[in-house]
N, C-alpha and C positions, 0 to 999 in steps of 0.2 A: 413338272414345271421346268423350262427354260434356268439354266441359273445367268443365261445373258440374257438381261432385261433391257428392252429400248426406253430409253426413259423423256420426259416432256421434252428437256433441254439439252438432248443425243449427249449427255455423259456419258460416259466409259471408260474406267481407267486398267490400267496393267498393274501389277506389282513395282513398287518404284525403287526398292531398297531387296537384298539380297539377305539372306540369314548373316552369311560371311560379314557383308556390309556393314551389321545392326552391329556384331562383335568387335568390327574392328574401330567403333563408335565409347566400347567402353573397354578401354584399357587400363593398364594402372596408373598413366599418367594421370589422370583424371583427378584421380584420388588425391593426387599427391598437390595440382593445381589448387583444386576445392580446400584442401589444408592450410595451404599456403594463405590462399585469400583471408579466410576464415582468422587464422592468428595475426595477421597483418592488421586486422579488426580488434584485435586485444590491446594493438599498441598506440600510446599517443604520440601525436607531432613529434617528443622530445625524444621518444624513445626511437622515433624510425631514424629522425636527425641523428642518434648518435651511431645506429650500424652505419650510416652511410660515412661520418666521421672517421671513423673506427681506423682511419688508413686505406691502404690499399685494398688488404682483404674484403671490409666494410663495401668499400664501394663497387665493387665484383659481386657483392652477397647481396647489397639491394639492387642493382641491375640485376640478378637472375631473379628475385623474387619480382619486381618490375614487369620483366619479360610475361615470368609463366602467369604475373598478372592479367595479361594481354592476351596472351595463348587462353586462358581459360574465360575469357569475357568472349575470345572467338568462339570459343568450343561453347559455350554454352546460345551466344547469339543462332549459330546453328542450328543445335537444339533446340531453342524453341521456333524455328522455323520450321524443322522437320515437326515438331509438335503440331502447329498450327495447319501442315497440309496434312496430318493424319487426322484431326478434327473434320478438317473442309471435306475429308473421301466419308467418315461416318456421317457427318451433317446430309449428304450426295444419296446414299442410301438410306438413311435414314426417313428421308424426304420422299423418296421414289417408294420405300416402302409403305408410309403413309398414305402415300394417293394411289394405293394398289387398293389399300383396303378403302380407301374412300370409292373409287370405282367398282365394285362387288357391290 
């Protein structure tokens, strides 16, 4: 059997991401983001008010936690984008495999 299938609605997709790609998707930054967020979550109003207080350093140390807040709300907006067209390609065959067997 053909492994390219024409299917009802001429889908066909290529590979859309690279091995390289997928790697260069999880690095240790990542980690380090998701940590960030995660204990930012432990602290209250009073407690984030006083690193920012804190003086100079203080307010250096919550703009990077800030940042990589934002950095990692992108990284993961991403990701679940990437999520959601790797669903849409399994839903795609999925479907086409379906109506192979309902035509048999």
């Amino acid at each position: 059997m053909n492994s390219m299938v024409q299917t009802e609605n001429n889908i066909n997709f290529d590979a859309a991401l690279t091995f390289e790609q997928v790697k260069q998707h999880d690095h240790n930054n990542i980690g380090v983001m998701r940590r960030i967020a995660l204990i930012t979550l432990t602290k209250s109003y009073d407690e984030l008010m006083q690193i920012i207080q804190g003086g100079d350093d203080g307010e250096e140390a919550f703009m990077t936690v800030f940042e990589q807040s934002n950095h990692y709300v992108d990284y993961l907006t991403e990701l679940l984008q990437l999520a959601e067209a790797a669903q849409a390609r399994l839903i795609v065959v999925a479907e086409d495999f379906l109506k192979q067997g309902d035509a048999a």
